[in-house]
DRENZAMAR-986620 format. One record per residue (C-alpha): residue number from 1; residue in three letters; chain; x, y, z. Coordinates in nm, 2 decimals, m for minus. Layout:
// DRENZAMAR-986620
[NUM, "ALA", "A", [X, Y, Z]],
...
// end
This chain:
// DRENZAMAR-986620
[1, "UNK", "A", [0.00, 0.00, 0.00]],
[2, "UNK", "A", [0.14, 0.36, m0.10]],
[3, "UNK", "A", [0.22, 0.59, 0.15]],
[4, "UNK", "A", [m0.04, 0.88, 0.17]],
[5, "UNK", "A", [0.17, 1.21, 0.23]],
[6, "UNK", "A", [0.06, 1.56, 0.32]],
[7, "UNK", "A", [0.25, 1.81, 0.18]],
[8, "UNK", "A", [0.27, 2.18, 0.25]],
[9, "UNK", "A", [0.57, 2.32, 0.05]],
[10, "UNK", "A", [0.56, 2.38, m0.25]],
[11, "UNK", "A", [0.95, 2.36, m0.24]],
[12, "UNK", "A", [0.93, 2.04, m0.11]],
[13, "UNK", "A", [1.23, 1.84, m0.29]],
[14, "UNK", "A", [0.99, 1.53, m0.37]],
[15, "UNK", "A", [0.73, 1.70, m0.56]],
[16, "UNK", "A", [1.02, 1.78, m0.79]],
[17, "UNK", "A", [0.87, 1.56, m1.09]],
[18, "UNK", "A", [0.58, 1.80, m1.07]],
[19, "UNK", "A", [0.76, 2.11, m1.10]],
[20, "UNK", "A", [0.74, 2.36, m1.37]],
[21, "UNK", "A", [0.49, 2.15, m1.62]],
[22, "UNK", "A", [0.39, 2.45, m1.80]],
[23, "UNK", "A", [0.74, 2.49, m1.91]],
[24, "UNK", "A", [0.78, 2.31, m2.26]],
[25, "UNK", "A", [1.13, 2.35, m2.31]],
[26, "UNK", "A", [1.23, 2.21, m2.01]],
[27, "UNK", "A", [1.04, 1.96, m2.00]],
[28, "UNK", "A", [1.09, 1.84, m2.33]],
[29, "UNK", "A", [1.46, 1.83, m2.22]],
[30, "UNK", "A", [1.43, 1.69, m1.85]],
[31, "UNK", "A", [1.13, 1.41, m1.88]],
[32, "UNK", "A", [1.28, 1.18, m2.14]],
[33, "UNK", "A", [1.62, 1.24, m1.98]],
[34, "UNK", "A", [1.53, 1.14, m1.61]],
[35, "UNK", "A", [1.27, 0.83, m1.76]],
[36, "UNK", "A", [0.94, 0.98, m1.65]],
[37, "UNK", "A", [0.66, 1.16, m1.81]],
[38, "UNK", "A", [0.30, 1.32, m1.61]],
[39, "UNK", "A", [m0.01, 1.13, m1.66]],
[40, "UNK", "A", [m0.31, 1.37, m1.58]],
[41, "UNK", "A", [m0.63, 1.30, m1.48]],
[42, "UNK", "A", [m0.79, 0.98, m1.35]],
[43, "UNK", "A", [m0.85, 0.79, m1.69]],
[44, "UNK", "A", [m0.49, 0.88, m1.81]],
[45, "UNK", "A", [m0.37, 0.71, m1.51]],
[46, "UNK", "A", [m0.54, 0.43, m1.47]],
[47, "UNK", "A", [m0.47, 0.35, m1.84]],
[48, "UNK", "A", [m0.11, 0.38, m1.82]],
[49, "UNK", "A", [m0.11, 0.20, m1.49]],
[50, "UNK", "A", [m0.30, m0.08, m1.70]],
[51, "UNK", "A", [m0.03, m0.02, m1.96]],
[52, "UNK", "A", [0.24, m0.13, m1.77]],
[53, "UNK", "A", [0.41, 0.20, m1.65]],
[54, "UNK", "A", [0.58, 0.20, m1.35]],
[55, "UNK", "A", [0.44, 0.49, m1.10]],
[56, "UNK", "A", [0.72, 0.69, m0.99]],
[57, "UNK", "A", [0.43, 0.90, m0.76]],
[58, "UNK", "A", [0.08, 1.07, m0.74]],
[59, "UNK", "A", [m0.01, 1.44, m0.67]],
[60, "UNK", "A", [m0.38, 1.46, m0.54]],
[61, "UNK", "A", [m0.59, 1.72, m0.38]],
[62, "UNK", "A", [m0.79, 1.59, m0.13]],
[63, "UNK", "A", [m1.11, 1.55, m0.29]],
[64, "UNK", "A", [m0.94, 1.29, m0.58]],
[65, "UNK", "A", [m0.79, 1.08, m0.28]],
[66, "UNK", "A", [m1.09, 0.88, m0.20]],
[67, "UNK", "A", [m1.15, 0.86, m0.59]],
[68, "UNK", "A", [m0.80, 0.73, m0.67]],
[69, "UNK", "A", [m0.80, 0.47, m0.34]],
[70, "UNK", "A", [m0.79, 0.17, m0.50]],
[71, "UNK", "A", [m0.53, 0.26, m0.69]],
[72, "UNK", "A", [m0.33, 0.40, m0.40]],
[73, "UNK", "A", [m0.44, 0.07, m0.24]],
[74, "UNK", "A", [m0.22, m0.12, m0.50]],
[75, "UNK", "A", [0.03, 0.13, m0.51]],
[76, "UNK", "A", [0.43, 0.09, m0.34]],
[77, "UNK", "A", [0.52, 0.42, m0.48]],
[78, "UNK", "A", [0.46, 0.73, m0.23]],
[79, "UNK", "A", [0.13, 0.95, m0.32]],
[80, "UNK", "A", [0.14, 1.34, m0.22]],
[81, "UNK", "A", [m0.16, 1.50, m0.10]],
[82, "UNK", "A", [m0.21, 1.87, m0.17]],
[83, "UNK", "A", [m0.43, 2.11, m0.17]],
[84, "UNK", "A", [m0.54, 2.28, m0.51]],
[85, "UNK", "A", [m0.31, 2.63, m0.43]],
[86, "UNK", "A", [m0.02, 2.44, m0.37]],
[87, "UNK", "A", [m0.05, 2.22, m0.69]],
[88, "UNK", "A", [m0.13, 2.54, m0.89]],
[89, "UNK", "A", [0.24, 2.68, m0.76]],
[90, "UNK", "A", [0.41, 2.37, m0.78]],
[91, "UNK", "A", [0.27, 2.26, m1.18]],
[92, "UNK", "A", [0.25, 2.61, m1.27]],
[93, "UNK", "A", [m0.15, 2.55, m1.39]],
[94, "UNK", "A", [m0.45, 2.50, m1.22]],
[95, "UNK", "A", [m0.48, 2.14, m1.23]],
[96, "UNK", "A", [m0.89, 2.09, m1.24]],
[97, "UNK", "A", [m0.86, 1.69, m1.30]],
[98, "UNK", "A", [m0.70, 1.72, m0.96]],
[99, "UNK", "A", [m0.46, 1.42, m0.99]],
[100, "UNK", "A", [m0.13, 1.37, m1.16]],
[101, "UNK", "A", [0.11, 1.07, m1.18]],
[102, "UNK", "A", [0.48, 1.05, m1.24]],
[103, "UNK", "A", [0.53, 0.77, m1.46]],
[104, "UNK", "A", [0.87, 0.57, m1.56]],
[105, "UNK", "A", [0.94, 0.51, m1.90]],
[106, "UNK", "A", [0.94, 0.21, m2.10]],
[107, "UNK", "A", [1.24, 0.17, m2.35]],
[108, "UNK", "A", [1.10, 0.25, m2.68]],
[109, "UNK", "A", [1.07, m0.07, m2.97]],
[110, "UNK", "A", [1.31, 0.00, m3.25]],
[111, "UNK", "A", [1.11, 0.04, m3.55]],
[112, "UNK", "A", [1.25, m0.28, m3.73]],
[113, "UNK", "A", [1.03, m0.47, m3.42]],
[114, "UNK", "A", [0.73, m0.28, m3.50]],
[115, "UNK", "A", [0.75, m0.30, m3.90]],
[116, "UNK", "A", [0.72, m0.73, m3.84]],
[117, "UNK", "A", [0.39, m0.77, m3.76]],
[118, "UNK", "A", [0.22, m0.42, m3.85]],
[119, "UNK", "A", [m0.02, m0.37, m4.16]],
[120, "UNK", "A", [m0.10, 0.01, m4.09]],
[121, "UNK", "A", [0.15, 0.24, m3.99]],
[122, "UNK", "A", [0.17, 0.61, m3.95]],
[123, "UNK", "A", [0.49, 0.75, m4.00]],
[124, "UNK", "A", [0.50, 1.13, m3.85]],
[125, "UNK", "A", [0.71, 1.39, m4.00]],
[126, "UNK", "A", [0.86, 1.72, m3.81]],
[127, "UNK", "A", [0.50, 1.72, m3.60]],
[128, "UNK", "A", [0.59, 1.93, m3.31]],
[129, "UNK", "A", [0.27, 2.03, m3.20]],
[130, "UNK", "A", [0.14, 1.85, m2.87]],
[131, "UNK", "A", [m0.19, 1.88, m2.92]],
[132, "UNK", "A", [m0.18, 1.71, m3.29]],
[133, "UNK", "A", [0.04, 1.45, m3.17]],
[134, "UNK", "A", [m0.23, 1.38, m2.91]],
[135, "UNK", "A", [m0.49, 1.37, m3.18]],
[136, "UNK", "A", [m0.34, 1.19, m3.43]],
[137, "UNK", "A", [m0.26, 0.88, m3.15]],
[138, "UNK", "A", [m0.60, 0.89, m3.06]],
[139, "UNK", "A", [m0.73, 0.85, m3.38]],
[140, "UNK", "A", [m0.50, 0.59, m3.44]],
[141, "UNK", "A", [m0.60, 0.37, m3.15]],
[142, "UNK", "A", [m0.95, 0.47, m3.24]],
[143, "UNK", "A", [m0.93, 0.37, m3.62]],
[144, "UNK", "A", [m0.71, 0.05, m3.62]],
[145, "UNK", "A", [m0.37, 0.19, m3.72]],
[146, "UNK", "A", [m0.05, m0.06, m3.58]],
[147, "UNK", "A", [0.18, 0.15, m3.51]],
[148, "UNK", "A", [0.34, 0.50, m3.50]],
[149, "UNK", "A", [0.69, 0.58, m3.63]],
[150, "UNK", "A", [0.85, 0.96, m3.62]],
[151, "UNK", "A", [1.10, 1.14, m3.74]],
[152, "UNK", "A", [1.37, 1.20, m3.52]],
[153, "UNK", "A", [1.27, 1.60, m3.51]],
[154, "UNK", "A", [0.92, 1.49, m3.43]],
[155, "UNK", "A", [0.77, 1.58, m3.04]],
[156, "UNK", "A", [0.77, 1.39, m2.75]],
[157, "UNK", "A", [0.40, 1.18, m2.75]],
[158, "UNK", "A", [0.44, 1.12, m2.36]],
[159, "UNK", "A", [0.47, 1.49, m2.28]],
[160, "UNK", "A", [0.17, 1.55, m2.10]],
[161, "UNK", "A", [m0.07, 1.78, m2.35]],
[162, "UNK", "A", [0.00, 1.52, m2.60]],
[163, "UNK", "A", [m0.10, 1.23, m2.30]],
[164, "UNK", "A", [m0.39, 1.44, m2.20]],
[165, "UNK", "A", [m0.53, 1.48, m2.57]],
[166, "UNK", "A", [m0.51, 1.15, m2.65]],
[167, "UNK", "A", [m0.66, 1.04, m2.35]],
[168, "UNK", "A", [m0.39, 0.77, m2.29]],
[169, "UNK", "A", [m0.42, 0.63, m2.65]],
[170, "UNK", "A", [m0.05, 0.70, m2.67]],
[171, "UNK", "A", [m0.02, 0.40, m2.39]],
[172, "UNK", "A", [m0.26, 0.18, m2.67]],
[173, "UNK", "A", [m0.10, 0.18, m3.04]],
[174, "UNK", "A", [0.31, 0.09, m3.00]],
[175, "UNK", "A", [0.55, 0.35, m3.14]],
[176, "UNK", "A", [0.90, 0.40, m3.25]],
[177, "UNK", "A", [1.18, 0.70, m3.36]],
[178, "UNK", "A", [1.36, 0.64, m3.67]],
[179, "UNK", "A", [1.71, 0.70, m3.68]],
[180, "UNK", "A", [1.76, 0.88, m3.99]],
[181, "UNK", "A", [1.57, 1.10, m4.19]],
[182, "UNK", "A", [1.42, 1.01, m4.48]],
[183, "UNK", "A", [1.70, 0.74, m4.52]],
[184, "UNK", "A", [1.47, 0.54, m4.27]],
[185, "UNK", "A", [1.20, 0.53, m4.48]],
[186, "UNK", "A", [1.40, 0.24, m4.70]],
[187, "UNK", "A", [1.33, 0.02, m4.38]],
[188, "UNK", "A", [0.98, 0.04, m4.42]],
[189, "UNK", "A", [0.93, 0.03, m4.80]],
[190, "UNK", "A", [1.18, m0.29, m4.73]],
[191, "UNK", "A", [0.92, m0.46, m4.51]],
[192, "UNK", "A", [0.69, m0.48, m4.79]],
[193, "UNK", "A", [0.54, m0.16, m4.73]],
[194, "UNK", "A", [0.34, 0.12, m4.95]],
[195, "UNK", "A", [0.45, 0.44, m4.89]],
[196, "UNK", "A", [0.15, 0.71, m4.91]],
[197, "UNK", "A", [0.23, 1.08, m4.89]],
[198, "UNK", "A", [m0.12, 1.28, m4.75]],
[199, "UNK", "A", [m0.09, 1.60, m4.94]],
[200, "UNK", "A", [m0.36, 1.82, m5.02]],
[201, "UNK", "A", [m0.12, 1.89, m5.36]],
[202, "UNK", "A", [m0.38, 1.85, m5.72]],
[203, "UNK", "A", [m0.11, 1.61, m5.86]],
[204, "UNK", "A", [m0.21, 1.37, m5.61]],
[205, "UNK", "A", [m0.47, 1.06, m5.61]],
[206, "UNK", "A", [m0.73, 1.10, m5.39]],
[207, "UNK", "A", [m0.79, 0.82, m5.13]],
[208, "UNK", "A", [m1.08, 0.66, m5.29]],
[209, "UNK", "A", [m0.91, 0.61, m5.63]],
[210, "UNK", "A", [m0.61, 0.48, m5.42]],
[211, "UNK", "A", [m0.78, 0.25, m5.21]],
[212, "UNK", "A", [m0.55, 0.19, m4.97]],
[213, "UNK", "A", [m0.76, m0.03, m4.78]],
[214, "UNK", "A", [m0.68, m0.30, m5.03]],
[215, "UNK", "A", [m0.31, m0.26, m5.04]],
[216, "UNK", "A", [m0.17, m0.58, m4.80]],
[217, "UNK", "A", [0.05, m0.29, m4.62]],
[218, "UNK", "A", [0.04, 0.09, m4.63]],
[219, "UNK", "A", [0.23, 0.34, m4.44]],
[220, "UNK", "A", [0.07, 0.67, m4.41]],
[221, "UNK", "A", [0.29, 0.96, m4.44]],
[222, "UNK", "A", [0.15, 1.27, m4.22]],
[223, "UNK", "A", [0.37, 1.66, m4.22]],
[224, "UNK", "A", [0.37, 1.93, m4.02]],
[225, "UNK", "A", [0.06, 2.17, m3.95]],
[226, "UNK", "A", [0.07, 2.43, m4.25]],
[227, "UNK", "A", [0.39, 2.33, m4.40]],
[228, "UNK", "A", [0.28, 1.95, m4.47]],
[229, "UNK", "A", [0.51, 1.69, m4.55]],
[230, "UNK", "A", [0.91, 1.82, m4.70]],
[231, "UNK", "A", [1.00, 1.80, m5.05]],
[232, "UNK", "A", [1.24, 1.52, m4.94]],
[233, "UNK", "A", [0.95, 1.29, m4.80]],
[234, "UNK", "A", [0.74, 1.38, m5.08]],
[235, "UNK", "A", [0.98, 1.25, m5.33]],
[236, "UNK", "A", [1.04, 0.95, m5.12]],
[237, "UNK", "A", [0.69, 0.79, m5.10]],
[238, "UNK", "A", [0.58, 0.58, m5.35]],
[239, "UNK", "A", [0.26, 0.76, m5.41]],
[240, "UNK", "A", [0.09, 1.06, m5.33]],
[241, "UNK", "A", [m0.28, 1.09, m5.16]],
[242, "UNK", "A", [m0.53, 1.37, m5.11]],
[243, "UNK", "A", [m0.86, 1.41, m4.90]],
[244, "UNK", "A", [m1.11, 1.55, m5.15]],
[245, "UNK", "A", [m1.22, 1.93, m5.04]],
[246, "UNK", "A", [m1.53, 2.10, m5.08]],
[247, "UNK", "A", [m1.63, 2.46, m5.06]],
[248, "UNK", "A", [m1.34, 2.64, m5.15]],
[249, "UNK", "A", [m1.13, 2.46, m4.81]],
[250, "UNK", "A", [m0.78, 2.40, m4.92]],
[251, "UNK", "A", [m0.66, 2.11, m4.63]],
[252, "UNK", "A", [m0.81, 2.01, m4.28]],
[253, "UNK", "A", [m0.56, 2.03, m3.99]],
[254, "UNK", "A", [m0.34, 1.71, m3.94]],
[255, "UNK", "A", [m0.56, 1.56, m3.69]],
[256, "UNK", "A", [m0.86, 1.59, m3.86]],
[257, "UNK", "A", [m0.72, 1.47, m4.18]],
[258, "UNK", "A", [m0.54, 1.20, m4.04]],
[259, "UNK", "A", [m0.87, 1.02, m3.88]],
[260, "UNK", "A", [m0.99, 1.05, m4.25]],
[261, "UNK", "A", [m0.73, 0.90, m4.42]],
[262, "UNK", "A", [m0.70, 0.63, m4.13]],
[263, "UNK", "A", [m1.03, 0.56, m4.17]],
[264, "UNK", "A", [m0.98, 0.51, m4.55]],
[265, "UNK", "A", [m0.66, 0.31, m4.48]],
[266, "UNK", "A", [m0.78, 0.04, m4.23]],
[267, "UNK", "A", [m1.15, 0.02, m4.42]],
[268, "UNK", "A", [m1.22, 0.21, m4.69]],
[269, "UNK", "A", [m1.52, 0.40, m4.77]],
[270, "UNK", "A", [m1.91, 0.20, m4.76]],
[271, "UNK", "A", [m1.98, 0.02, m5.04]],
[272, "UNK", "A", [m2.32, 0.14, m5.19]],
// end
């Protein structure tokens, strides 16, 4: 059974995993380095406790305590008990879900591990948005994809707005860096493979004509919000696929479009 500890400082040298969360820079530098990453919210913990992560801690106002005591109950690691002011000047935020979890890291799969038994991959390019990483892995737990892979410049999906957005679906559909940039993209056209660019570019088929749902394995290609995939990916993919727009719209936002295009990928449109 955890420990249930009251704490009154915000200074206090063990809340230290809790510090400063509003800060992306440093922790974009200090989570993956130390092995943790802040699951928020009771859902998000509970799922990456079910997950397999390894809780480091828990910081709950009192109300959540009660809420959370079955898994404090289960717990070894210690679980700090605060009230809501002291949380706000310790995260930085006001933290209305009212718990928070320090979580250990797993050691990520390389992406060779991934590409042997996957069918449906999404392979991430330069997305640094927390928020669309969120998204993207939620729809992609949601809509049958295998596996994520990102480019090396890509953002962190354990930080916790991209956690928090995805409502733990980052813990649900395994993921992996490549090394190199777009030299690792051989790897996956190697493993059999189709590489599909999303581009909103006219020169490009649109998802129904390509019907990737019939392909025996397709890797999605998804870029950057506004700037889209690089001239460099674009040239490496084997084709390139567009969502149909309507209206005078020129491209949905990356989340949005990718749910379409996984949606086309895993099952295609209804047959009439």
């Amino acid at each position: 059974m955890a420990d249930l500890i009251t704490v009154e400082n915000p200074d206090d040298p063990r809340l230290r995993d809790y510090t400063g969360l509003t800060d992306v820079e440093l922790r974009r530098k200090r989570e993956p380095a130390e092995g943790l990453f802040i699951a928020e919210g009771e859902k998000v913990i509970r799922r990456a406790k079910s997950a397999g992560y390894e809780m480091r801690s828990m910081l709950l106002s009192a109300k959540w305590v009660d809420v959370m005591r079955d898994v404090i109950d289960e717990l070894p690691a210690p679980v700090y008990a605060v009230s809501p002011e002291l949380a706000e000047q310790v995260t930085g935020y006001h933290v209305h879900r009212g718990a928070l979890a320090s979580m250990q890291r797993k050691p990520l799969p390389t992406a060779d591990e991934l590409l042997r038994t996957a069918r449906r991959v999404v392979i991430m390019e330069s997305v640094n948005d927390h928020t669309n990483i969120g998204a993207i892995f939620r729809s992609a737990a949601a809509l049958g994809m295998d596996a994520v892979l990102l480019s090396p410049d890509c953002a962190d999906p354990l930080y916790r707005r991209s956690v928090k957005v995805s409502m733990g679906a980052v813990f649900s559909v395994p993921y992996a860096r490549l090394d190199t940039w777009p030299k690792g993209l051989d790897a996956v056209r190697d493993a059999g493979f189709t590489l599909l660019a999303l581009t909103p570019d006219e020169k490009a088929r649109s998802l129904d004509e390509a019907a990737p749902h019939k392909m025996d394995r397709v890797a999605l290609m998804l870029g950057a919000e506004g700037d889209g995939l690089s001239t460099k990916a674009l040239m490496a993919a084997d084709e390139w696929v567009r969502i149909p727009m309507a209206h005078g719209v020129d491209s949905l936002n990356v989340g949005a479009a990718a749910a379409v295009a996984f949606y086309a990928v895993a099952t295609g449109r209804p047959q009439a």
